[in-house]
N, C-alpha and C positions, 0 to 999 in steps of 0.2 A: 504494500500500500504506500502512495505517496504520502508526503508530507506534505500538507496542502494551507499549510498557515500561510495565508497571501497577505502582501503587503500592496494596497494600491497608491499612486501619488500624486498626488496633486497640492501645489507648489511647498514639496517637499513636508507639508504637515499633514501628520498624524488626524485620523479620527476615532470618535469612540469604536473600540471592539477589534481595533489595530487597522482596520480600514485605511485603503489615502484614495484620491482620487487624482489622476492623473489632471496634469491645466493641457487642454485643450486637447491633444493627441488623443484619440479611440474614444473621444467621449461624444458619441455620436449615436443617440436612439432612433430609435424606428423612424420616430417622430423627426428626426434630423434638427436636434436640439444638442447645444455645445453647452459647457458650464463655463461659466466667464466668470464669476466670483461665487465667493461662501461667506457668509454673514454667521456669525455665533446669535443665538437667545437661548431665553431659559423655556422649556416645558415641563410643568408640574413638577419645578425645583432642580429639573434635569437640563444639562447645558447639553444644548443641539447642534448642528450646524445645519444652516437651509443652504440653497446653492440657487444663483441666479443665473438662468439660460439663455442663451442668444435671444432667443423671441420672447424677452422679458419677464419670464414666467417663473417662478418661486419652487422649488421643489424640496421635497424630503426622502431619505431612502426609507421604504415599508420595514426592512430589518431594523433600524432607529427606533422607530417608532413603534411596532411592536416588544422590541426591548425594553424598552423604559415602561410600556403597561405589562410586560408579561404575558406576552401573547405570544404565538406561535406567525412568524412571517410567512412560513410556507401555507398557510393553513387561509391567512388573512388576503394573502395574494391571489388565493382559489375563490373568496368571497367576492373582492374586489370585482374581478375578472366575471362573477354567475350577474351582476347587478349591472347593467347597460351604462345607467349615468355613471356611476365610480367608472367605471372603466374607462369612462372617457377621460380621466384623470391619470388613467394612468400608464405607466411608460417603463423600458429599459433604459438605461445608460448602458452602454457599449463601453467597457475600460481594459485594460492592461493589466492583468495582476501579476505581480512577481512570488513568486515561493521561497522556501527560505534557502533551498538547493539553486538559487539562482538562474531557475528555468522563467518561464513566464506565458502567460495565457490569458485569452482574452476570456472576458465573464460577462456576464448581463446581470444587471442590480435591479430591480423593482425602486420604482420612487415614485409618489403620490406627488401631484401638485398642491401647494399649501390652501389655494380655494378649496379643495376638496377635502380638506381632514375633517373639518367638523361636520360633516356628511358620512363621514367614515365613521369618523366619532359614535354618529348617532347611531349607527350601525352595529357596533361592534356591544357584545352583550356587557353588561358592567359586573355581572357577576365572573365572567372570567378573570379578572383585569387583575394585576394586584390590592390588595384588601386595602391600604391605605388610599389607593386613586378611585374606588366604587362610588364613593358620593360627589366627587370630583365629576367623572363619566356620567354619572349619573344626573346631574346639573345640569349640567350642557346638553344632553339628551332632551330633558325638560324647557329651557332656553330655546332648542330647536323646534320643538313643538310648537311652543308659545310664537317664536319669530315666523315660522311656516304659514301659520294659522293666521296671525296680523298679515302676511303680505297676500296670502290666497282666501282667505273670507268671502272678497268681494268678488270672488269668480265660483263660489258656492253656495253661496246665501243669496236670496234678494235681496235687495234694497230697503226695502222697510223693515226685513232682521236684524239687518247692519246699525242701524241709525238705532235700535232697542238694545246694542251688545256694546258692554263696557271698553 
């Protein structure tokens, strides 16, 4: 069996889980999207990195983000993938990986556009998650309803429900 601890890079830093992402070379998804910079933030106390695309659009890798709730990426990817809108969210990165025997191979990453997580979010069940982020997930979930509900009302209800609902 090989040893298959990859190291990817992109400009030369490290990411969570020994990840790197290569700047510009093989970083080319289906979608024919380049990464041109990475932004650090915190999610749920956990420091991230998003990555900013050629065609201006904000991404995350699904193994990040499954990591940090304790979820399974290969598992969330198959989700992703059965539900039409996520999916339109989501994409491979095409990168470089180096092994630690100094071979190297190309890989394909899953990454969720950042419009799309709290969709994902709302998705994803809060009893799998880690036990400290459930009410966390859980909120947002709620929030999603409540903000879904405000912007589509007016295309389920009449008009004179509307004007009677708080």
């Amino acid at each position: 069996m090989n040893d298959c601890s990859a190291i990817i890079l992109f400009d030369n830093q490290p990411l969570k889980g020994g990840w790197r992402f290569p700047q510009y070379k093989g970083v080319i998804s289906p979608k024919l999207m380049n990464i041109v910079k990475r932004y650090v933030f915190e999610f749920y106390g956990e420091t991230m990195e998003v990555f900013l695309t050629d065609e201006n659009k904000f991404i995350l890798p699904v193994y990040e983000l499954c990591g940090i709730l304790g979820l399974s990426s290969n598992t969330q990817v198959r989700r992703i993938k059965r539900d039409s809108a996520l999916a339109n969210g989501l994409f491979y990165v095409r990168t470089l990986v180096f092994r630690s025997d100094n071979s190297s191979q190309t890989r394909s990453i899953a990454c969720l556009w950042l419009n799309y997580v709290p969709y994902w979010l709302g998705y994803v069940n809060a009893s799998l998650v880690k036990p400290e982020l459930r009410e966390k997930i859980s909120r947002i979930k709620l929030d999603l309803a409540e903000i879904t509900w405000s912007n589509y009302r007016s295309h389920i209800l009449p008009p004179d429900f509307i004007e009677k609902i708080p």
